[in-house]
PDB file of N, H, CA, C and O in Angstrom:
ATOM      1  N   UNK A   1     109.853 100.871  83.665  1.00  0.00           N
ATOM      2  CA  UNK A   1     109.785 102.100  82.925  1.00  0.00           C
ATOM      3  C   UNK A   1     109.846 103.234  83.935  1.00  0.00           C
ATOM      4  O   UNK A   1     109.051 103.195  84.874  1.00  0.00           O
ATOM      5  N   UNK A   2     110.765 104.306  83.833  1.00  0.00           N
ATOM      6  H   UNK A   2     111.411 104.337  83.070  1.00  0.00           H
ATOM      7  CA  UNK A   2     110.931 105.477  84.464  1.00  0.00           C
ATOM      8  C   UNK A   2     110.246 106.450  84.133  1.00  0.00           C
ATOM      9  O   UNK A   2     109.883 106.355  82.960  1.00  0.00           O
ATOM     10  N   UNK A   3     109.818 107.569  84.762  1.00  0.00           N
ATOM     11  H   UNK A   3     110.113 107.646  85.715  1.00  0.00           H
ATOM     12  CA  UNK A   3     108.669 108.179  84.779  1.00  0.00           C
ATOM     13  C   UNK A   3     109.468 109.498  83.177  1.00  0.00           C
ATOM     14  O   UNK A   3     108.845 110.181  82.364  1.00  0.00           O
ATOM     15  N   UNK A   4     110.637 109.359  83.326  1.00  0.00           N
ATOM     16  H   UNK A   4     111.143 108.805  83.987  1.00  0.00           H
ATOM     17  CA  UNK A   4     111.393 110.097  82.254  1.00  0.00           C
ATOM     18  C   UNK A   4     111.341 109.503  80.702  1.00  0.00           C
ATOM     19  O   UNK A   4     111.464 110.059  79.610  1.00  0.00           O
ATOM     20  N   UNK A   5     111.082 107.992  81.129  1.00  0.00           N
ATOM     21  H   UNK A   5     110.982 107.540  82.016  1.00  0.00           H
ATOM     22  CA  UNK A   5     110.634 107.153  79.827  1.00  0.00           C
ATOM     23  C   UNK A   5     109.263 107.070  79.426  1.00  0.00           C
ATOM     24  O   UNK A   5     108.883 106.454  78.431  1.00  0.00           O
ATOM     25  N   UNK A   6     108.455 107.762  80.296  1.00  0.00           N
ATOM     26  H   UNK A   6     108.764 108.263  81.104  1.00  0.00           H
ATOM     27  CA  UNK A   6     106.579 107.503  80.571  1.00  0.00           C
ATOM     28  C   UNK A   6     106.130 109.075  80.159  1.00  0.00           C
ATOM     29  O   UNK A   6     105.028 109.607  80.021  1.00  0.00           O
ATOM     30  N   UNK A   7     107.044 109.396  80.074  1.00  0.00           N
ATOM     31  H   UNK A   7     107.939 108.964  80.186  1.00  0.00           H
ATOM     32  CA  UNK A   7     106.965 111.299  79.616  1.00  0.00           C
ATOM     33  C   UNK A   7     107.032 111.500  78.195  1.00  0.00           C
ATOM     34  O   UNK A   7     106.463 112.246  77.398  1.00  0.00           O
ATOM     35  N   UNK A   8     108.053 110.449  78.117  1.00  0.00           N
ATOM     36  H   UNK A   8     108.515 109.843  78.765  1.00  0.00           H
ATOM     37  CA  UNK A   8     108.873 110.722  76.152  1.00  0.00           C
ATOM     38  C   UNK A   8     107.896 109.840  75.781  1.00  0.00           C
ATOM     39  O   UNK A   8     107.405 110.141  74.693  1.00  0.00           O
ATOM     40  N   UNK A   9     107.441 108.875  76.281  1.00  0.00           N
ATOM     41  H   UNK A   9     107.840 108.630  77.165  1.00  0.00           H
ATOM     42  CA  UNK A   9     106.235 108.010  75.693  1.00  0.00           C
ATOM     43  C   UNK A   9     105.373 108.974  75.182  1.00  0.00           C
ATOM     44  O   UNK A   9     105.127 109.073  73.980  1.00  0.00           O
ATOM     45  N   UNK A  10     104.823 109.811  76.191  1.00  0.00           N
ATOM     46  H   UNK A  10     105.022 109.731  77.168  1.00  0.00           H
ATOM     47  CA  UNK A  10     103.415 110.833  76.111  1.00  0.00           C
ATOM     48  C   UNK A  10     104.011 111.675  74.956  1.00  0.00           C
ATOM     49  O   UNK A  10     103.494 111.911  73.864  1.00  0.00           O
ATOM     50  N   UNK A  11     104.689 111.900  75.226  1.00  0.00           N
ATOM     51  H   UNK A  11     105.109 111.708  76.113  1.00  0.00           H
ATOM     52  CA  UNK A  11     105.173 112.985  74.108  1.00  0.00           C
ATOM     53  C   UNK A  11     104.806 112.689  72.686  1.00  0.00           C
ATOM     54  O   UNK A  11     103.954 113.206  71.963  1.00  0.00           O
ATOM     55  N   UNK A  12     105.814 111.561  72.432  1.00  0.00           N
ATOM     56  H   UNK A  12     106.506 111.142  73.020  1.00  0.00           H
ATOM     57  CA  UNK A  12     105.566 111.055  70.964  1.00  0.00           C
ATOM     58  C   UNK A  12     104.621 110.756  70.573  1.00  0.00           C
ATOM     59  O   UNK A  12     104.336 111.001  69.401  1.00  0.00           O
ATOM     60  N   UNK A  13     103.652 110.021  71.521  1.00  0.00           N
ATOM     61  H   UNK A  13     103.883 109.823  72.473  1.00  0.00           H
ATOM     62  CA  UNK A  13     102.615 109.698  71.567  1.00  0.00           C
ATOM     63  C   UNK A  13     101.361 110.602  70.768  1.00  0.00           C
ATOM     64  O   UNK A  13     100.546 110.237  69.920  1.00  0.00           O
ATOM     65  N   UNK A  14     101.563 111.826  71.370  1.00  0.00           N
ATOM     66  H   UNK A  14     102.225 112.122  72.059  1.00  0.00           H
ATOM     67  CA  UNK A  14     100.938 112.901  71.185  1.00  0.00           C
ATOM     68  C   UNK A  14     101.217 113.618  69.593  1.00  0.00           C
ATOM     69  O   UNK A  14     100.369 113.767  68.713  1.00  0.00           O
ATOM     70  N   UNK A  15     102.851 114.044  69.533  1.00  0.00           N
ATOM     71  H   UNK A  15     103.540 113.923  70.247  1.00  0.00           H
ATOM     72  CA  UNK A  15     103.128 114.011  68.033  1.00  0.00           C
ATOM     73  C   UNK A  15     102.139 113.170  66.679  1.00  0.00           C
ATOM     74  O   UNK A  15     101.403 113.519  65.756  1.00  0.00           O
ATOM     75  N   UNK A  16     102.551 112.188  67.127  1.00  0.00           N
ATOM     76  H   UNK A  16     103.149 111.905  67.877  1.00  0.00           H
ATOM     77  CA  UNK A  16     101.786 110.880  66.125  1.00  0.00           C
ATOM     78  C   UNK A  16     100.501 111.045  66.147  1.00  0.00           C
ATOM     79  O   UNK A  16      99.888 110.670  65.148  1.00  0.00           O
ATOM     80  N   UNK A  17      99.488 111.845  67.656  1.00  0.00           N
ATOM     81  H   UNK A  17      99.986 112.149  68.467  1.00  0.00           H
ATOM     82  CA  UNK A  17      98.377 111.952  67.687  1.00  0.00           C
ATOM     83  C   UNK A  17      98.092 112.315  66.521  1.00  0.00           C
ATOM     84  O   UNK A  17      97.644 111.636  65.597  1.00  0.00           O
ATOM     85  N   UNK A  18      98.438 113.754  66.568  1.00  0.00           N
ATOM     86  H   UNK A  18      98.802 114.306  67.318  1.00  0.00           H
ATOM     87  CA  UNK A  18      97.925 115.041  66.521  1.00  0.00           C
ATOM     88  C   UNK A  18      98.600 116.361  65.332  1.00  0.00           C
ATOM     89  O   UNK A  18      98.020 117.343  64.870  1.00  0.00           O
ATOM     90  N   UNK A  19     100.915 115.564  64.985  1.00  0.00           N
ATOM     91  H   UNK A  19     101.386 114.766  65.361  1.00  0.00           H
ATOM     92  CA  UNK A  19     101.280 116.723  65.160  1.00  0.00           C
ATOM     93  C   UNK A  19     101.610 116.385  63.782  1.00  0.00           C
ATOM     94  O   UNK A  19     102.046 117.321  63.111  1.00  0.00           O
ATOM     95  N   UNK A  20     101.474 115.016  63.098  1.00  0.00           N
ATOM     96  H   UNK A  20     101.120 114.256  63.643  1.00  0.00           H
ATOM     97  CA  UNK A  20     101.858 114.322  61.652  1.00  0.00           C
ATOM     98  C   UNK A  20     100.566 114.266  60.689  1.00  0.00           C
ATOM     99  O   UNK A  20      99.577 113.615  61.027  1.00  0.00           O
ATOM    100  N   UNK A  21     100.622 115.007  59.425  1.00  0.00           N
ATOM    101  H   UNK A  21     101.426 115.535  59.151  1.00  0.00           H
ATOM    102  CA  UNK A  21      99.368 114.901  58.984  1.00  0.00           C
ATOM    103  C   UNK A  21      99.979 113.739  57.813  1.00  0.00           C
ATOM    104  O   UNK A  21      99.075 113.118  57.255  1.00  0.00           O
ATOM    105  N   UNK A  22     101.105 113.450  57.468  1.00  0.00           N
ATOM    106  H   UNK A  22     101.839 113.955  57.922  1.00  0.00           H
ATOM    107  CA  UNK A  22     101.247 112.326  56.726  1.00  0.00           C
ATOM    108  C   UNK A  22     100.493 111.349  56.837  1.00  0.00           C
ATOM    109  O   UNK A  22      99.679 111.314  57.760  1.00  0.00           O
ATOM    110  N   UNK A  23     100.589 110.366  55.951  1.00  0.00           N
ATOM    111  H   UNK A  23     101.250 110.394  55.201  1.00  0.00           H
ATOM    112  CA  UNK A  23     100.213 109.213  55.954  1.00  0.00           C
ATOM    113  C   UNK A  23     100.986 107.591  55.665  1.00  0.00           C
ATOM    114  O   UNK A  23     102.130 107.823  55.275  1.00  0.00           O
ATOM    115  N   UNK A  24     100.753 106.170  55.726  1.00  0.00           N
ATOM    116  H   UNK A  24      99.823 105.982  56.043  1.00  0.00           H
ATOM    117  CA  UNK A  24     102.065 105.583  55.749  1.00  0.00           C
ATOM    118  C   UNK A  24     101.257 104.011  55.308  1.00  0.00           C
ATOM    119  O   UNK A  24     100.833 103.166  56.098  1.00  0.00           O
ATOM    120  N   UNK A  25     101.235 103.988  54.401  1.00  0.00           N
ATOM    121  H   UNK A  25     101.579 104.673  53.759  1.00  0.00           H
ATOM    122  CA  UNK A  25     100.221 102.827  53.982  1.00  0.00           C
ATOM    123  C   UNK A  25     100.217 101.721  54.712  1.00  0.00           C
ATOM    124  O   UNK A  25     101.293 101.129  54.795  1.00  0.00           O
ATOM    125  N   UNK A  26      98.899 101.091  55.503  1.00  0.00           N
ATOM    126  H   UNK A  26      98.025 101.572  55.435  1.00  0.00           H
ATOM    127  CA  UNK A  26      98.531 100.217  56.311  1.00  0.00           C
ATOM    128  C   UNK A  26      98.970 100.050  57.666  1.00  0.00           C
ATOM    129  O   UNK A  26      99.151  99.040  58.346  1.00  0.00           O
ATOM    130  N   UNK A  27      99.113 101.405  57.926  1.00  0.00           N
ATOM    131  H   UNK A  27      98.966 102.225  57.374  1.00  0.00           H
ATOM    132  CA  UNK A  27      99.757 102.037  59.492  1.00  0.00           C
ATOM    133  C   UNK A  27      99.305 103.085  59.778  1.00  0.00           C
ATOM    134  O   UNK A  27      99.979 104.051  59.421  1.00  0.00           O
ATOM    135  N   UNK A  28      97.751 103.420  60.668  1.00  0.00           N
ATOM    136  H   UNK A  28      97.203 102.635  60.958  1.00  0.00           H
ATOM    137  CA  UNK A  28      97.913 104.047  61.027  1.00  0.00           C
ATOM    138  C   UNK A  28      98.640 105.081  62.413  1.00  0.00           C
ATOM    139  O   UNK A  28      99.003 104.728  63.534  1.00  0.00           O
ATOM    140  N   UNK A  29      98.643 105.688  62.121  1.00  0.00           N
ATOM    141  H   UNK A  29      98.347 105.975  61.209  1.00  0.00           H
ATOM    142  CA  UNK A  29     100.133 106.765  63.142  1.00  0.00           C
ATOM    143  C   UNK A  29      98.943 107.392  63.907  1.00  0.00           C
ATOM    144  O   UNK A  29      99.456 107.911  64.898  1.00  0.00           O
ATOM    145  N   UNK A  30      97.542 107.611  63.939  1.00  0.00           N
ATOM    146  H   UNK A  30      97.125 107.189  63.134  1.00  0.00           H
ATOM    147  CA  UNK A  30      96.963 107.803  65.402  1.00  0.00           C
ATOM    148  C   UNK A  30      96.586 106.842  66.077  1.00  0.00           C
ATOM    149  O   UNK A  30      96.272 106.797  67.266  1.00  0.00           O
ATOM    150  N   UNK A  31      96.620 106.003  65.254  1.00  0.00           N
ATOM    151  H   UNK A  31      96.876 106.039  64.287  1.00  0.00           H
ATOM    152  CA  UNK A  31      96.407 104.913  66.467  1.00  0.00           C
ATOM    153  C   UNK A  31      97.170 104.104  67.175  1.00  0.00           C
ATOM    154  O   UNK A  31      96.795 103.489  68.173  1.00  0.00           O
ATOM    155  N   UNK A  32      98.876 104.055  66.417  1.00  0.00           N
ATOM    156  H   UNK A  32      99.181 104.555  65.606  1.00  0.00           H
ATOM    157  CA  UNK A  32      99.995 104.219  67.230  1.00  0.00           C
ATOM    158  C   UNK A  32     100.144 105.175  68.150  1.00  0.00           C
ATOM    159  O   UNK A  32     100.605 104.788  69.224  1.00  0.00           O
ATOM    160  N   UNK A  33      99.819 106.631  68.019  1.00  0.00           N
ATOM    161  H   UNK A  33      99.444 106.946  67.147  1.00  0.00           H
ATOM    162  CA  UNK A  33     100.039 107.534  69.150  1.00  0.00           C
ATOM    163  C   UNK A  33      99.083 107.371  70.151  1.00  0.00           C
ATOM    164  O   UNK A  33      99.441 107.300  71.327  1.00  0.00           O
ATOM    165  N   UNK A  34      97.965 107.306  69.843  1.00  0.00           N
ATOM    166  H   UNK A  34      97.675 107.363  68.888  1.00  0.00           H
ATOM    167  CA  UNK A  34      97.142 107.110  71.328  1.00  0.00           C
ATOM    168  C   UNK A  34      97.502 105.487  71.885  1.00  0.00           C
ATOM    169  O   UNK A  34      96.960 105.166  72.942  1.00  0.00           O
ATOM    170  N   UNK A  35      98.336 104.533  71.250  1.00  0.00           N
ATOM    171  H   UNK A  35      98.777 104.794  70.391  1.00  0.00           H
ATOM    172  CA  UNK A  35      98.635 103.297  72.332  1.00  0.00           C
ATOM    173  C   UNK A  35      99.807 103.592  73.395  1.00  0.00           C
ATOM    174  O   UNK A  35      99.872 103.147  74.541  1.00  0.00           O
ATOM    175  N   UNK A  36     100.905 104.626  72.614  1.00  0.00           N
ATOM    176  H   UNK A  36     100.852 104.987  71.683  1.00  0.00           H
ATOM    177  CA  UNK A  36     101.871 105.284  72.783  1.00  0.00           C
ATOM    178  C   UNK A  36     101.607 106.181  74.230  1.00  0.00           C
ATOM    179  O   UNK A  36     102.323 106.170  75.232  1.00  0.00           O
ATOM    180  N   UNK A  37     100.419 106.913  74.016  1.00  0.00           N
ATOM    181  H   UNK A  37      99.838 106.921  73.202  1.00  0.00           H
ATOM    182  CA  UNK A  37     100.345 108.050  75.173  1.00  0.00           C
ATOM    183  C   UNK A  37      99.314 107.139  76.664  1.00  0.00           C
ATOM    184  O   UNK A  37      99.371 107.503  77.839  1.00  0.00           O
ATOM    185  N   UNK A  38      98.518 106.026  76.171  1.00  0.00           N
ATOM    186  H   UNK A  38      98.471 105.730  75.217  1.00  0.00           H
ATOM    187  CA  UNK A  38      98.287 104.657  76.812  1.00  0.00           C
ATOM    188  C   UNK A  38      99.400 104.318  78.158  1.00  0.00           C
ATOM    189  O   UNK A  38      99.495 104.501  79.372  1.00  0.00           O
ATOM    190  N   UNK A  39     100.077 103.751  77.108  1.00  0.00           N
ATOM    191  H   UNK A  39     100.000 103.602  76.122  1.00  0.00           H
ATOM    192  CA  UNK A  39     101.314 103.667  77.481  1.00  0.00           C
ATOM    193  C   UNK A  39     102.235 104.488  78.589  1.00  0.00           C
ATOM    194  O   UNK A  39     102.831 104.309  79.651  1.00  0.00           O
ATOM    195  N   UNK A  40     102.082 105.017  78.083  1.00  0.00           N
ATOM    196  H   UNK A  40     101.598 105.163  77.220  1.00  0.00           H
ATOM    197  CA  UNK A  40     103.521 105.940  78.510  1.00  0.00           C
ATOM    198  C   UNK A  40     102.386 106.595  79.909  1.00  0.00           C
ATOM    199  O   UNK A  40     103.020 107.093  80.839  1.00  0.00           O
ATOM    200  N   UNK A  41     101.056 106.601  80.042  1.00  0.00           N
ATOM    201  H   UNK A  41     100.540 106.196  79.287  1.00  0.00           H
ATOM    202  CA  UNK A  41     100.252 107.185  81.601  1.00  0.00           C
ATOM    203  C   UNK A  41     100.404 105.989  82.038  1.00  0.00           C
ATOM    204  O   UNK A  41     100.878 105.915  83.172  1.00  0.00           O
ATOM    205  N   UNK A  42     100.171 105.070  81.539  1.00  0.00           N
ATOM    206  H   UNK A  42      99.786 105.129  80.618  1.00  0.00           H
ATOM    207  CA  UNK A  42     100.002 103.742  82.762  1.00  0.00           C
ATOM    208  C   UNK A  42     101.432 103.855  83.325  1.00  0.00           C
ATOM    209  O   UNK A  42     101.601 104.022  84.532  1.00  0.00           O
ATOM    210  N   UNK A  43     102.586 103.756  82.360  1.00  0.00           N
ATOM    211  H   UNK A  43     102.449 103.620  81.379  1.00  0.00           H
ATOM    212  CA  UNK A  43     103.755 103.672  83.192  1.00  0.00           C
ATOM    213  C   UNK A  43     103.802 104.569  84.126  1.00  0.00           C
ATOM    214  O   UNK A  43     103.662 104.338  85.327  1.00  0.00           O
ATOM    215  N   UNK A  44     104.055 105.926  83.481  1.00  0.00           N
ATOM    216  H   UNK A  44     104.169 106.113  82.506  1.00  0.00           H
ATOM    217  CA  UNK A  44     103.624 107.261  84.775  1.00  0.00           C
ATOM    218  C   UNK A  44     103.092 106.870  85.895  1.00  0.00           C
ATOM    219  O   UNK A  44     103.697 107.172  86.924  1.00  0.00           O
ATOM    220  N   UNK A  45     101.920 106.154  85.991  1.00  0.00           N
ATOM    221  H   UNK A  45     101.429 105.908  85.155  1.00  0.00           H
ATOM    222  CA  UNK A  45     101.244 105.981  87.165  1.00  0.00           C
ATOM    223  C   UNK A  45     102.012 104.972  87.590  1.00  0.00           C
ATOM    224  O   UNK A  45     102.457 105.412  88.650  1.00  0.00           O
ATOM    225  N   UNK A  46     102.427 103.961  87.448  1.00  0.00           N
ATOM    226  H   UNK A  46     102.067 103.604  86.586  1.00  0.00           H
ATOM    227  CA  UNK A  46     103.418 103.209  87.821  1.00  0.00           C
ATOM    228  C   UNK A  46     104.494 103.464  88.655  1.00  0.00           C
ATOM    229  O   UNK A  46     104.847 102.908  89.695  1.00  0.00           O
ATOM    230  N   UNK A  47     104.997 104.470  87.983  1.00  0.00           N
ATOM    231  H   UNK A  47     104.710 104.921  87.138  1.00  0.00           H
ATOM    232  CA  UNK A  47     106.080 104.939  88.226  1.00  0.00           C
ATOM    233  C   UNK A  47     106.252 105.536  89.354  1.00  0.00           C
ATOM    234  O   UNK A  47     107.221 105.676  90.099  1.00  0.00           O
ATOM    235  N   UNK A  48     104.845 105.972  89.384  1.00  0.00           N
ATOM    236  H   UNK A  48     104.057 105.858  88.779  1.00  0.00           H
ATOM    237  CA  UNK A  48     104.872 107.492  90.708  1.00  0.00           C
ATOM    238  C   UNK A  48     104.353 106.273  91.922  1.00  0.00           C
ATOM    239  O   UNK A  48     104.865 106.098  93.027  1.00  0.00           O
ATOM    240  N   UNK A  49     103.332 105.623  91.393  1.00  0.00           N
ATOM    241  H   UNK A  49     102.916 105.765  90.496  1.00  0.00           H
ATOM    242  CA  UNK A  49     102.874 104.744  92.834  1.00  0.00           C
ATOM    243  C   UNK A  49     104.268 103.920  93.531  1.00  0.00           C
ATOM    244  O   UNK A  49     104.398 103.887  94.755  1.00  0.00           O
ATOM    245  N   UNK A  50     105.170 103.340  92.703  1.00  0.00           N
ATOM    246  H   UNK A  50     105.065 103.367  91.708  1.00  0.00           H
ATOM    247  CA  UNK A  50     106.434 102.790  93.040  1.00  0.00           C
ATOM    248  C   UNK A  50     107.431 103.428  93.406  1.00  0.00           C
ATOM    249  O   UNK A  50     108.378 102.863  93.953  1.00  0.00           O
ATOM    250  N   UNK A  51     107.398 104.863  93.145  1.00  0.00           N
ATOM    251  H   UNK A  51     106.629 105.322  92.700  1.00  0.00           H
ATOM    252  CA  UNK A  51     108.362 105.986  93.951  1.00  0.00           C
ATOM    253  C   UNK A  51     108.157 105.867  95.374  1.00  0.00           C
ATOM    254  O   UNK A  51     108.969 105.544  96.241  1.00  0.00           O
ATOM    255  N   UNK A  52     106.344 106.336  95.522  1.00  0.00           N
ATOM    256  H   UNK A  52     105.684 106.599  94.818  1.00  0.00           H
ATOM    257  CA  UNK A  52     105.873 106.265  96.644  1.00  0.00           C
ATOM    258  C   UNK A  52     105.858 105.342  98.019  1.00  0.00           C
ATOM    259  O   UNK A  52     106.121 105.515  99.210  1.00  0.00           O
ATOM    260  N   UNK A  53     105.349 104.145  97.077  1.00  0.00           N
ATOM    261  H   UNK A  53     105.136 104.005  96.110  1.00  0.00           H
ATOM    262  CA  UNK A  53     106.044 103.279  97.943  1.00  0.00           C
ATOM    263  C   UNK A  53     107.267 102.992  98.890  1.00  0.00           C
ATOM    264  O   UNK A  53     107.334 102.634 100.066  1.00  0.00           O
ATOM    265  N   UNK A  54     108.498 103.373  97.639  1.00  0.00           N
ATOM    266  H   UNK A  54     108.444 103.663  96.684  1.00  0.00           H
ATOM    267  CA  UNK A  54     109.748 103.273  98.370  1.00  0.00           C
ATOM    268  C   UNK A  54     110.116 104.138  99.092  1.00  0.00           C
ATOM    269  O   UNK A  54     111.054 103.951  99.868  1.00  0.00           O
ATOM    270  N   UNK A  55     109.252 105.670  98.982  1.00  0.00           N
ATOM    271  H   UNK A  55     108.490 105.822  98.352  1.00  0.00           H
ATOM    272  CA  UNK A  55     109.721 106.322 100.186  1.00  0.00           C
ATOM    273  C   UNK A  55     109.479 106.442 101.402  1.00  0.00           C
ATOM    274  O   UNK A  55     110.038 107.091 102.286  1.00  0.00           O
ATOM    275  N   UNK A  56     107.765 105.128 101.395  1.00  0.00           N
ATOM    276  H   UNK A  56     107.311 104.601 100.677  1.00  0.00           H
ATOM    277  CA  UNK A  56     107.265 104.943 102.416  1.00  0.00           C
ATOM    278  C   UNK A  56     108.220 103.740 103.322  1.00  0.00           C
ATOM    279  O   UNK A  56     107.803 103.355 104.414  1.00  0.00           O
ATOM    280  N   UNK A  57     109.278 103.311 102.853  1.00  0.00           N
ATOM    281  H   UNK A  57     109.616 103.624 101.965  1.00  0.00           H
ATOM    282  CA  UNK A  57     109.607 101.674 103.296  1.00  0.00           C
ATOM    283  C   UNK A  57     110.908 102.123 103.907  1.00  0.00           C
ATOM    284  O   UNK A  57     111.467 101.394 104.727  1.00  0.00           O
ATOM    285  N   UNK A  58     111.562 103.597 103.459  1.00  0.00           N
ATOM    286  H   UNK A  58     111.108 104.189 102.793  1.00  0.00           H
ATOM    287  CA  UNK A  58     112.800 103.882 104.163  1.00  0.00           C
ATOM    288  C   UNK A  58     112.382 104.272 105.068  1.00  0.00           C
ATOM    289  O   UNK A  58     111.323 104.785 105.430  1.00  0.00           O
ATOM    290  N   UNK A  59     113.823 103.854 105.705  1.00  0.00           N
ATOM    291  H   UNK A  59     114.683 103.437 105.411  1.00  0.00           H
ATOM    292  CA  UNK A  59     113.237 104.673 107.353  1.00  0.00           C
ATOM    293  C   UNK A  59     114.429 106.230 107.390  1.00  0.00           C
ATOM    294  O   UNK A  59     115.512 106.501 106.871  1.00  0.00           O
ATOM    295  N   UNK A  60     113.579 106.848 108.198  1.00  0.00           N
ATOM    296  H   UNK A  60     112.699 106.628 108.619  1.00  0.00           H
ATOM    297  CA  UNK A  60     114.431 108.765 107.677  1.00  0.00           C
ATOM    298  C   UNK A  60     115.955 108.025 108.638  1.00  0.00           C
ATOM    299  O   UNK A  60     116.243 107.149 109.454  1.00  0.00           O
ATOM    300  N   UNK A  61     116.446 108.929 107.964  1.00  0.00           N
ATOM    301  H   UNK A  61     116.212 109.640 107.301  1.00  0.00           H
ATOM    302  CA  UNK A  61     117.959 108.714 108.045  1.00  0.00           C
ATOM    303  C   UNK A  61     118.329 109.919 109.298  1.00  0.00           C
ATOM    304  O   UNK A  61     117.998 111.088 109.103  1.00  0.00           O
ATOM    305  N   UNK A  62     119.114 109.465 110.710  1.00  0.00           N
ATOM    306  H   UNK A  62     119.383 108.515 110.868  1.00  0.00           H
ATOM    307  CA  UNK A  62     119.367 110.615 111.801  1.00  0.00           C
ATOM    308  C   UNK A  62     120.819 111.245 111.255  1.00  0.00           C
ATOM    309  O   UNK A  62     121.752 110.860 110.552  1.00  0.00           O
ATOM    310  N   UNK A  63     120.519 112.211 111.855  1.00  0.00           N
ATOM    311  H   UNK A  63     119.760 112.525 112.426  1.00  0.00           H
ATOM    312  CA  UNK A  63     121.911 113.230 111.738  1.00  0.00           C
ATOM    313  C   UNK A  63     122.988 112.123 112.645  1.00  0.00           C
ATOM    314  O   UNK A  63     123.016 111.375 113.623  1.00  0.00           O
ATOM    315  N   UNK A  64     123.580 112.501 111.834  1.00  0.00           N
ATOM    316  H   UNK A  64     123.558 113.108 111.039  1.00  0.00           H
ATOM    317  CA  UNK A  64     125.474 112.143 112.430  1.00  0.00           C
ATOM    318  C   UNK A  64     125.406 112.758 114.030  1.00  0.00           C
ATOM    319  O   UNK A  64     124.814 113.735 114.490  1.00  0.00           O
ATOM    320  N   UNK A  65     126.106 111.942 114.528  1.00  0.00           N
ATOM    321  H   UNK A  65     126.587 111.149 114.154  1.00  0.00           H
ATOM    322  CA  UNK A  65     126.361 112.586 115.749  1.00  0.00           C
ATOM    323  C   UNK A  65     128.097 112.933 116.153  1.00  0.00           C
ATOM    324  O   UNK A  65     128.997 112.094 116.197  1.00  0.00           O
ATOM    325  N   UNK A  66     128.204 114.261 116.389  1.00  0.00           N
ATOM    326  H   UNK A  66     127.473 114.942 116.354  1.00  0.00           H
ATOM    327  CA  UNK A  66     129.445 114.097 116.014  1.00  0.00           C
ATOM    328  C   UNK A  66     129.971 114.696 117.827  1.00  0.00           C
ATOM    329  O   UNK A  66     129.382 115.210 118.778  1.00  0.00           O
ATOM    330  N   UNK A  67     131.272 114.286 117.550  1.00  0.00           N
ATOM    331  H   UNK A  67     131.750 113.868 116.777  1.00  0.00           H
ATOM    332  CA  UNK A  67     131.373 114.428 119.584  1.00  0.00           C
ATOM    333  C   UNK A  67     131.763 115.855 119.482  1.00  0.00           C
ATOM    334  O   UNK A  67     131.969 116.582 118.510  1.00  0.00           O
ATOM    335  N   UNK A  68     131.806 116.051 120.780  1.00  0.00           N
ATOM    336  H   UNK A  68     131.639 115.461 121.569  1.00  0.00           H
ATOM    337  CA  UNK A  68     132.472 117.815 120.611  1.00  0.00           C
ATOM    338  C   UNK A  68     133.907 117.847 120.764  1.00  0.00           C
ATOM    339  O   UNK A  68     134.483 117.114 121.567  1.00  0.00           O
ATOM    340  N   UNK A  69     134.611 118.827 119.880  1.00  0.00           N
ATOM    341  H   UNK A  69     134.142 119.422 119.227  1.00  0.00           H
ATOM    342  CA  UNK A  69     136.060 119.155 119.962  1.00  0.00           C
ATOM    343  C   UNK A  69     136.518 119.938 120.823  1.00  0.00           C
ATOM    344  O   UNK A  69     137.547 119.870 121.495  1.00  0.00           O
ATOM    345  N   UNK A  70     135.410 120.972 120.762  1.00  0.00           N
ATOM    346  H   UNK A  70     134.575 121.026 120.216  1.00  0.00           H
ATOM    347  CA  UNK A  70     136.142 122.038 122.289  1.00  0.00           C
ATOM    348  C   UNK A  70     134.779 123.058 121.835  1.00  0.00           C
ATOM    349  O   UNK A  70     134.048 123.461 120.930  1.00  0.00           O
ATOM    350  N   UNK A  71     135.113 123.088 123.221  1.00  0.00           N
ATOM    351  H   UNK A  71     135.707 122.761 123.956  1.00  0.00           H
ATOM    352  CA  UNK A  71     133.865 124.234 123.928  1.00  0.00           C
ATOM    353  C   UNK A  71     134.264 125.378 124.043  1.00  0.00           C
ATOM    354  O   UNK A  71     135.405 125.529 124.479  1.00  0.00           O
ATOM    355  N   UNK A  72     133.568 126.397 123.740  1.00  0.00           N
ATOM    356  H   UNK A  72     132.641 126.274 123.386  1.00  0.00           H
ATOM    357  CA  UNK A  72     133.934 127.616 123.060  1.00  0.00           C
ATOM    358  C   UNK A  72     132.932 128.167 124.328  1.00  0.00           C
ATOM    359  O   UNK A  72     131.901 127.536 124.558  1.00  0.00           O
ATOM    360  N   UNK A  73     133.223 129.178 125.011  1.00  0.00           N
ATOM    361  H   UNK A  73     134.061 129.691 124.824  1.00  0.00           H
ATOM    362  CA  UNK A  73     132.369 129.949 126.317  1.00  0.00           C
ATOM    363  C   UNK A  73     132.330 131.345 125.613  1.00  0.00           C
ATOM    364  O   UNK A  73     133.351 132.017 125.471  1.00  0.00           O
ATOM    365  N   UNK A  74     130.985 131.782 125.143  1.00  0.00           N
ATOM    366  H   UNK A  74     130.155 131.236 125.259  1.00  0.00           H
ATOM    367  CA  UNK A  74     130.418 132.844 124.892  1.00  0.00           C
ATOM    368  C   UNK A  74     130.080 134.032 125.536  1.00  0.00           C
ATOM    369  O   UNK A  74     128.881 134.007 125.815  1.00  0.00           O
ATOM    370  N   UNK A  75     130.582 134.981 125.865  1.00  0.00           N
ATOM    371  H   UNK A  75     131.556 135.001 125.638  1.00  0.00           H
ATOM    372  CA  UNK A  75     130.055 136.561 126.750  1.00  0.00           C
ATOM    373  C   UNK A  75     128.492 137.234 125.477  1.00  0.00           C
ATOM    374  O   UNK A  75     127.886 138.273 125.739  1.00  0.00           O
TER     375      UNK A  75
END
């Protein structure tokens, strides 16, 4: 789950909390939204600790080295 999929989780999540006063016989919709917004932080946290990780495991990338073409003498 991507942290863009762990967002729209929270989101809806929250809708269903909070933003639907309907009702839907033998379903309730807050207690789908708070598994929903559950959800969708654990992935978040997931998401971000596994970003982290991988940016700890690259190694930084050096500049190009590029040869010289011609030397230019400055006054």
């Amino acid at each position: 789950m991507g942290i863009g999929t762990s967002i729209f989780l929270i989101a809806v999540g929250a809708i269903l909390r909070w933003g639907v006063a309907d009702a839907i016989e033998g379903v309730n919709l807050a207690v789908i939204g708070l598994i929903l917004m559950i959800a969708g932080v654990v992935g978040l946290a997931v998401s971000l600790i596994w970003a982290n990780a991988a940016s700890r495991r690259a190694e930084p990338v050096a500049p190009a080295e590029r040869p010289v073409v011609r030397e230019r003498d400055v006054y």
